[in-house]
N, C-alpha and C positions, 0 to 999 in steps of 0.2 A: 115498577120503579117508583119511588119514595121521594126521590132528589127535587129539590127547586132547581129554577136557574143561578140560584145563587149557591146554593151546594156543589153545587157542578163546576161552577166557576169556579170557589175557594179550594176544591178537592185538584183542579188543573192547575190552579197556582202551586198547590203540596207536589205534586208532580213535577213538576215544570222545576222548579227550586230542588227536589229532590234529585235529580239529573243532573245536575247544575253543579251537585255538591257531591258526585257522585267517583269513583275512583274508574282507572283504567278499564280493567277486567270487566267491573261490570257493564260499563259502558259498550265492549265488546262483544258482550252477549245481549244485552237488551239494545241491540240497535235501533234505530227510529222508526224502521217499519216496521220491527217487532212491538215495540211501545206500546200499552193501551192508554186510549186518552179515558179520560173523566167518563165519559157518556156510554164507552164499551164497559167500562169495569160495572157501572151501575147496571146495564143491560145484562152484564153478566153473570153479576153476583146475586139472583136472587135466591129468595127462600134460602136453608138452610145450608149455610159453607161451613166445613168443621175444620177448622184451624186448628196447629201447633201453638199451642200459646205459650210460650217462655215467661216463667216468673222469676223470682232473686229470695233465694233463701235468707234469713236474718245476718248468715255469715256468710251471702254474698256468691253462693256460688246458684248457678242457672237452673232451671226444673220447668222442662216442657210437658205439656199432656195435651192431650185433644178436646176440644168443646165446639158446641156448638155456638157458631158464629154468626150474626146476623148482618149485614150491609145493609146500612137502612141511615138514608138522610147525610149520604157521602163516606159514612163513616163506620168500622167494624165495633159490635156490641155483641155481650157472651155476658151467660149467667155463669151460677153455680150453688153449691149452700149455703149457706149461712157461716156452715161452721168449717167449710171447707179449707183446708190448706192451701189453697191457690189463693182467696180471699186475705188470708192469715196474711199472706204472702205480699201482698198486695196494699194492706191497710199499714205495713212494716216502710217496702217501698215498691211505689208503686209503677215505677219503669215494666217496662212490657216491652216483648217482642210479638210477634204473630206471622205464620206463613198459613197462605191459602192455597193451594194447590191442585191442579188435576193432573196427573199425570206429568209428559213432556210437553202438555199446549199451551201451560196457564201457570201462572204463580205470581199471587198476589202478597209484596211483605210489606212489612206498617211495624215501625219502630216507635213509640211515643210513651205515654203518659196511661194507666188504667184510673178512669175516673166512675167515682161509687156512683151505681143512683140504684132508683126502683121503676117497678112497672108503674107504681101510682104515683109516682115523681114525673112520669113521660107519659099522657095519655097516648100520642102517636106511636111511642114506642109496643106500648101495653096494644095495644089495636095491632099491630102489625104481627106480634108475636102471637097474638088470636088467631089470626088468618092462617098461622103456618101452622102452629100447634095445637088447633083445636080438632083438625080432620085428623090428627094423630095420636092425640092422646084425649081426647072428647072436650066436652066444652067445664069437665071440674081443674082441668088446666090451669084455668085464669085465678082460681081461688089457691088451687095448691102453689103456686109460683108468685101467687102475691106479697111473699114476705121474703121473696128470695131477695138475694141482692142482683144487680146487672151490672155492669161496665162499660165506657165509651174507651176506645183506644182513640186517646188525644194524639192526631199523629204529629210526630216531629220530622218522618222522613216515611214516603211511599215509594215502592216500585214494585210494575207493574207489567208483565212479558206475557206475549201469549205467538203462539207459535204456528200458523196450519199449515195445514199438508201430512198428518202426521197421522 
């Protein structure tokens, strides 16, 4: 776990407000003991979550694919190429959707903003993506993904179910 106490806090307030502003239906399925707060999602989300990530084509219509997704510091980050059509997608406009899912125990969705950066832009970030992908892909990892791009999902709206007994 990555989170401050102050990540935890701002990630329970996106929650908290995200509930708040939430319609019937859902409210009916994510009821309050199903809820995750701030401090399960960070305990839950680690290492590698591969997310749906919904991007907006230039004429506006939706294009999901799978990436790998990092939760790291409250908040979902996902690379890709350079020259990628997701990024395309993205640098046009950069709304983003994202579901993280296991099955029927969990599902974590984040509505916001996809904002640019690098590994050398975030050493935290750059460090954390070592840890997970060095044991998988060796340690020339960090040189080949150095010029990739990454994203932070700036959320505007979180929610966050998880289910057991299941």
């Amino acid at each position: 776990m990555h989170e401050t106490v102050a990540d935890l806090r701002n990630l329970q307030g996106l929650l908290d407000r995200s509930y708040a502003a939430a319609g019937e239906h859902l409210l009916s399925i994510h009821s309050p003991e199903r809820r995750m707060t701030a401090a399960r999602i960070a305990q839950q989300l680690t290492g590698v979550c591969i997310l749906a990530l919904a991007t907006v084509t230039s004429d506006g219509r939706p294009r999901a694919g799978p990436v790998d997704g990092l939760f790291f510091r409250g908040e979902f980050w996902f690379g890709s190429s350079p020259d990628s059509v997701r990024f395309r997608h993205i640098r046009r406009n950069p709304a983003v959707s994202a579901v993280h899912a296991r099955g029927e125990e969990l599902a974590v969705t984040v509505h916001g903003t996809a904002v640019e950066t690098t590994l050398r832009a975030d050493p935290g970030l750059a460090a954390y993506c070592a840890e997970i992908y060095h044991e998988r892909y060796g340690e020339g990892w960090s040189d080949w993904a150095a010029g990739f791009p990454f994203a932070r999902i700036a959320a505007e709206r979180m929610y966050a179910f998880e289910r057991s007994g299941i």
